[in-house]
Backbone bond lengths (Angstrom), bond angles and torsions (degrees), N, CA, C in turn:
res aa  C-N    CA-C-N  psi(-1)  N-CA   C-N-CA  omega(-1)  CA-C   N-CA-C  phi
1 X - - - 1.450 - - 1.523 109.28 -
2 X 1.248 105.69 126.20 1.477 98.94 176.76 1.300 124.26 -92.72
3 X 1.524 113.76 164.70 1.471 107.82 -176.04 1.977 128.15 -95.40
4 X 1.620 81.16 8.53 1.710 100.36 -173.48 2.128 84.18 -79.96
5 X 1.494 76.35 154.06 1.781 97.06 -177.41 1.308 100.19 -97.85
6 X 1.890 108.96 150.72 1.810 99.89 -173.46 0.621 113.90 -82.03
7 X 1.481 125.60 175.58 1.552 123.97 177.41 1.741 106.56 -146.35
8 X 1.689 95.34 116.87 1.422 116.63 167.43 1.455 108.77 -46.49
9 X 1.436 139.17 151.77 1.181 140.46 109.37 1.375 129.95 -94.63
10 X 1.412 109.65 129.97 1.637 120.42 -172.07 1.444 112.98 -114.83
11 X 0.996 103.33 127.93 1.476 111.55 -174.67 1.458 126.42 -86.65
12 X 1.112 150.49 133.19 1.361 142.23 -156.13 1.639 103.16 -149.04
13 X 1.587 104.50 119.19 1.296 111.85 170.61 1.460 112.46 -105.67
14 X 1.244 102.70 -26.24 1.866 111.16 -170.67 1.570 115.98 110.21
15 X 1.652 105.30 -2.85 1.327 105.66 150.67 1.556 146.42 -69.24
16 X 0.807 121.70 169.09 1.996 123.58 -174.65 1.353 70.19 -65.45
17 X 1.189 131.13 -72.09 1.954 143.82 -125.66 1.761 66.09 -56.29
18 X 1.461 136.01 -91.38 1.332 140.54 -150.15 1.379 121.28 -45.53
19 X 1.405 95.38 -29.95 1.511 102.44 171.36 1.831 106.10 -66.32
20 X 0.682 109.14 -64.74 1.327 122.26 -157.56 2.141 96.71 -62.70
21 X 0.996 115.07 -18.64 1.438 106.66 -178.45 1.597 105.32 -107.07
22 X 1.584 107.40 -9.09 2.036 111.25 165.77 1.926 93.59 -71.73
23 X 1.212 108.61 -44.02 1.396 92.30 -168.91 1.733 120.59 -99.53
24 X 1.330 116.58 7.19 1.517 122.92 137.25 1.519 114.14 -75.27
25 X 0.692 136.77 -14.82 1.616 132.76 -163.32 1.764 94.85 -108.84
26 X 1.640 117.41 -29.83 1.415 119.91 161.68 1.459 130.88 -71.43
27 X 1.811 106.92 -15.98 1.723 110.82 -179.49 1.648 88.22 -103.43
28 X 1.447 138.60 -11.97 1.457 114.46 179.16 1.946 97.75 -99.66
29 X 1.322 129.26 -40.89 1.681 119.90 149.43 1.617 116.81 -27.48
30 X 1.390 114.45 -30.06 1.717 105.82 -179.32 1.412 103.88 -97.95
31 X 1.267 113.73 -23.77 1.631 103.03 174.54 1.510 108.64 -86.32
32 X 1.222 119.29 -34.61 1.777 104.69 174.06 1.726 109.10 -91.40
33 X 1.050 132.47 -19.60 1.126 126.25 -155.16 1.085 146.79 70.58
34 X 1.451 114.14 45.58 1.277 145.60 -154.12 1.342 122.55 -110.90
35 X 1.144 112.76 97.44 1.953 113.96 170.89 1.203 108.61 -19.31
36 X 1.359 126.97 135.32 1.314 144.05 110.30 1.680 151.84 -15.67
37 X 1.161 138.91 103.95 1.417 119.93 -160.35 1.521 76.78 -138.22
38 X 1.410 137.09 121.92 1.647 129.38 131.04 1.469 118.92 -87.71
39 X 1.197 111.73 142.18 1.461 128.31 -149.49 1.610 96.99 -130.40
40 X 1.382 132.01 107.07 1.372 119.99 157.65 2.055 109.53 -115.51
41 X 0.673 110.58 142.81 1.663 125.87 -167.66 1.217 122.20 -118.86
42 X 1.119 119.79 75.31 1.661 117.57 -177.75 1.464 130.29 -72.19
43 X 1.506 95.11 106.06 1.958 99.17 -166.59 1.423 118.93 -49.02
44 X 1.490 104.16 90.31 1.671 118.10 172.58 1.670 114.13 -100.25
45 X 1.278 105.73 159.06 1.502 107.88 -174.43 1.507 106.61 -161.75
46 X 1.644 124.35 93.16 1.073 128.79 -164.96 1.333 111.02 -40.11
47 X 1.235 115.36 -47.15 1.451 132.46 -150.26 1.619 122.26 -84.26
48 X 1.505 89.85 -33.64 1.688 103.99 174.43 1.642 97.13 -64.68
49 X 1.526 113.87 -55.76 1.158 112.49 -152.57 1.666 113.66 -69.67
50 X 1.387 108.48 -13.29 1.825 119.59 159.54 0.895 128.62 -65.32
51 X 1.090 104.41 -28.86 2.067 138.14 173.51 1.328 106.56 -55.29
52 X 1.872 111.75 -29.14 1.837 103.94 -153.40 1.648 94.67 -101.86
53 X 1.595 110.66 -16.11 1.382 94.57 -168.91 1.577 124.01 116.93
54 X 1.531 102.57 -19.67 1.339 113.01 -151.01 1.350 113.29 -117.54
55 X 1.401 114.08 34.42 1.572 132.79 -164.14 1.498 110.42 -48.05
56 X 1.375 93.96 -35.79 2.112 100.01 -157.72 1.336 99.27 -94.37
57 X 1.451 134.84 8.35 1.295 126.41 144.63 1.339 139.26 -115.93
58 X 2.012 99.77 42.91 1.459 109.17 -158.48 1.476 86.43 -98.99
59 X 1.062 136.64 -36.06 1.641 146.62 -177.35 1.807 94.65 -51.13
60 X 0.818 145.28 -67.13 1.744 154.89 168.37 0.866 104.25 -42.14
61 X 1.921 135.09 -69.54 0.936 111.99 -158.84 1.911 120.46 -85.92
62 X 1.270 105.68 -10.30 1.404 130.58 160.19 1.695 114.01 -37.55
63 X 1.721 107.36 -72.85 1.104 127.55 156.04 1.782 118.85 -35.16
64 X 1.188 112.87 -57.24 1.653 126.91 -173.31 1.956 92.11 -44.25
65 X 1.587 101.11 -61.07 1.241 125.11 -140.41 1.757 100.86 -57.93
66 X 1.806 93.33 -52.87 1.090 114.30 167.90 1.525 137.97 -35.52
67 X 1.590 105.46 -32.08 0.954 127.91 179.76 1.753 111.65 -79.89
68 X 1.153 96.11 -73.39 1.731 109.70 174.49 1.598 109.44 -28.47
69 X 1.246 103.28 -40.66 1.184 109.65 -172.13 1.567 125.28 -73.27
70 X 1.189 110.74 -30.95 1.594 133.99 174.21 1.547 101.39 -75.43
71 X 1.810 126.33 -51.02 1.015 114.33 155.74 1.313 154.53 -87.34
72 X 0.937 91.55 -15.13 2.382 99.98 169.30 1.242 88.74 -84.90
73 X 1.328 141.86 -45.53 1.588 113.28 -145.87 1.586 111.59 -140.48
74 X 1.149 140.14 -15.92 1.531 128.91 173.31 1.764 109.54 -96.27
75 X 1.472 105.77 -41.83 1.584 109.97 -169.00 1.669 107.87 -84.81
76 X 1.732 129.92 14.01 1.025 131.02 177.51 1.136 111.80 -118.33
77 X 1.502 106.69 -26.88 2.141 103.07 155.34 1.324 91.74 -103.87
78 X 0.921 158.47 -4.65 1.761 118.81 160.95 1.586 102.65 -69.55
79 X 1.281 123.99 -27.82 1.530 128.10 -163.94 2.039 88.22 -65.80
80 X 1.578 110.64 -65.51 1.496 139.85 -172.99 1.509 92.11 -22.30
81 X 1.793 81.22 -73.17 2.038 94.34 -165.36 1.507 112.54 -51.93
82 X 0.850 133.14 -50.33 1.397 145.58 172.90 1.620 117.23 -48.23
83 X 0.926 120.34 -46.33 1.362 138.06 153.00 1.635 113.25 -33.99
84 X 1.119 104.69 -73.47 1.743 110.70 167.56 0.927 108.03 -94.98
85 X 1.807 118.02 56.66 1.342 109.35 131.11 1.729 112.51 100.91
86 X 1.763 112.73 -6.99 1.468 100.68 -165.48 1.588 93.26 -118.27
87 X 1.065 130.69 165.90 1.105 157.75 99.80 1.771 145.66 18.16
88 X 0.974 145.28 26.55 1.305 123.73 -170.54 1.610 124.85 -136.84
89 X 1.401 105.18 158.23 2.107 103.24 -165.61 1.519 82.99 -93.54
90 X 0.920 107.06 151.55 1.717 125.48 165.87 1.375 102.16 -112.94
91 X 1.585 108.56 148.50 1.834 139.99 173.91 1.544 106.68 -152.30
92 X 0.863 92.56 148.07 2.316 122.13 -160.26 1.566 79.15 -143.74
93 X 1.597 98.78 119.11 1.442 105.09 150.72 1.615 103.98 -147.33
94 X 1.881 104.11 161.38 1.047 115.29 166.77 1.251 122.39 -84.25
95 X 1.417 128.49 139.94 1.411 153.14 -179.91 1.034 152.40 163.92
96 X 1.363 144.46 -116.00 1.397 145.97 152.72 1.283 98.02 -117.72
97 X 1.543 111.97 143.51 1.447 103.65 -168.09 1.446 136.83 -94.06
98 X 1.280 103.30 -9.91 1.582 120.64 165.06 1.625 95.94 -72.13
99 X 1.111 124.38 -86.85 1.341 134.32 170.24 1.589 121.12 -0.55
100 X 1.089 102.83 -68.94 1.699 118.87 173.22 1.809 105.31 -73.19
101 X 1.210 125.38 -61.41 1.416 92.66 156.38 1.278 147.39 -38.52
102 X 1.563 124.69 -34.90 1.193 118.61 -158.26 2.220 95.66 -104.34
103 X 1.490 90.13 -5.51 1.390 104.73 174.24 1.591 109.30 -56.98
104 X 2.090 90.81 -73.55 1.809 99.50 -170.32 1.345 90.91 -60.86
105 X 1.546 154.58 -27.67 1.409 124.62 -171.53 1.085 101.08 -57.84
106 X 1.025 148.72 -60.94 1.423 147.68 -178.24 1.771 118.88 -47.68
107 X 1.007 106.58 -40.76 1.819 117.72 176.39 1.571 90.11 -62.04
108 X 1.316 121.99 -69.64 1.413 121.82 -161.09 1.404 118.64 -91.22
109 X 1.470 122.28 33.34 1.694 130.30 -173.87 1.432 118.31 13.64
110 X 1.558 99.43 43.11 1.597 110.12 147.72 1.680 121.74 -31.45
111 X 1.330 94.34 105.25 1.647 97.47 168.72 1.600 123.20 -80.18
112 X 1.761 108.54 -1.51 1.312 117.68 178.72 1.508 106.29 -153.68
113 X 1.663 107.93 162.95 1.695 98.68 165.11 1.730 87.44 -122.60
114 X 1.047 105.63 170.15 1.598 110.54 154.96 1.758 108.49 -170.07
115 X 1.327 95.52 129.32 1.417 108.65 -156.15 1.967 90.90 -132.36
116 X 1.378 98.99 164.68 1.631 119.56 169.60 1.480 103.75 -80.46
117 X 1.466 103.21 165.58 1.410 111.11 163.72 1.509 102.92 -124.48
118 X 1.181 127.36 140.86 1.476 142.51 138.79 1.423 131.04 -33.20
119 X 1.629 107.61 -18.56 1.332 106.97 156.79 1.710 102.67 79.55
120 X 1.426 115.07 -1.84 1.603 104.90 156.99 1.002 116.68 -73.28
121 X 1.730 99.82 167.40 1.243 89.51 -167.04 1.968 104.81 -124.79
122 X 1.262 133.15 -179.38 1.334 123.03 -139.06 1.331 113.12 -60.03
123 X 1.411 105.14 -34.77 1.723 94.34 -176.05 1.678 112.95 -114.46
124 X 1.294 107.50 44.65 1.320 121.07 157.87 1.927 101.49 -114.83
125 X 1.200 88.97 -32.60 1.554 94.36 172.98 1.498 116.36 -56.19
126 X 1.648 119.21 -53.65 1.238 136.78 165.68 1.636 108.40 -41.10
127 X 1.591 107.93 -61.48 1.604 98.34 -171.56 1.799 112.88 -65.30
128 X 0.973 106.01 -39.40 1.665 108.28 -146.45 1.543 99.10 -106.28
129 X 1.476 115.44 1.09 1.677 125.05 -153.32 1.487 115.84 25.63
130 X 1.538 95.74 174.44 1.636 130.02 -149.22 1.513 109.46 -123.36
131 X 1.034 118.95 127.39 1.685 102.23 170.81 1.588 97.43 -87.06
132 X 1.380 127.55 -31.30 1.454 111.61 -165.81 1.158 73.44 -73.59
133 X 1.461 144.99 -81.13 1.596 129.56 -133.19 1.510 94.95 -44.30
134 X 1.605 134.21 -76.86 1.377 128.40 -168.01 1.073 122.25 -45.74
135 X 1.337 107.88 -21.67 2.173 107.53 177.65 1.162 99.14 -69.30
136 X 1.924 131.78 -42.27 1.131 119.62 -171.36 0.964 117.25 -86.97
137 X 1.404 138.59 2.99 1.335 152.68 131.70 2.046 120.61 -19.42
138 X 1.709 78.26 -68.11 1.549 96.37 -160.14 1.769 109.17 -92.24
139 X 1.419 113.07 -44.82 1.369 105.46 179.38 1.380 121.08 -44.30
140 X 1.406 117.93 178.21 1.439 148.37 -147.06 1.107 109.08 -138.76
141 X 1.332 128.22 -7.76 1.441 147.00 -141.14 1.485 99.10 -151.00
142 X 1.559 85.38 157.00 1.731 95.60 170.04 1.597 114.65 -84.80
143 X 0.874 96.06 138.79 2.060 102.67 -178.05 1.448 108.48 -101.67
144 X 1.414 141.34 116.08 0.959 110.34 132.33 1.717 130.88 -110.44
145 X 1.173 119.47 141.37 1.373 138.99 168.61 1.703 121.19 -53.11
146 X 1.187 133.14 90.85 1.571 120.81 143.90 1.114 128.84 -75.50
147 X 1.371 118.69 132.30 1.363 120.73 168.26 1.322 130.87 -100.40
């Protein structure tokens, strides 16, 4: 048994669904005592975006993205969680978003993920894909899903 403390990863899109599974994943962190990680992931894709033509305004809109992101959605539940009492480091990365989640779980020896659902349902999931379905695909880790 080790003596390192676990550590949740929470996933944050800027949905209610995300909200609501940062702050389940914050009342079971206070009953075990478990680190905190909020995770927001902004769906980037070097390659598409070379594809469009529009190279010399990837530096701006990178920056823009970057921003939005620090304010609509990581620095208003870290502010939330903290508020009642919890704890947690926030990270924003670029990528694909199953991918880069199930990535930093691994960088940061996440003993959990817990992410929102979108509330589709299976075979809209199938056509149009899922990041929870592909996270639970790809992770290494245990997932759980709120909906």
């Amino acid at each position: 048994m080790s003596d390192k403390p676990e550590r949740y990863l929470v996933c944050l899109d800027g949905s209610e669904n995300a909200e609501r599974a940062a702050l389940w994943a914050a009342d079971l962190a206070g009953r075990t005592g478990a680190m905190l990680t909020l995770l927001h992931v902004v769906h980037w894709d070097d390659q598409a975006w070379a594809n469009t033509g529009q190279l010399a305004t990837l530096p701006e809109l990178h920056d823009t993205l970057e921003a939005d992101a620090w304010g609509q959605v990581l620095n208003p539940m870290e502010k939330a969680l903290r508020e009642a009492g919890h704890d947690a480091d926030c990270h924003l990365v670029f990528g694909r978003p199953a991918e880069s989640v199930s990535s930093v779980a691994e960088k940061i020896d996440a003993s959990l993920i817990v992410a929102g659902t979108r509330g589709q349902s299976a075979l809209m999931g199938m056509i149009v894909g899922s990041v929870s379905h592909r996270l639970l695909q790809l992770a290494k880790r245990p997932v759980i899903l709120i909906p």
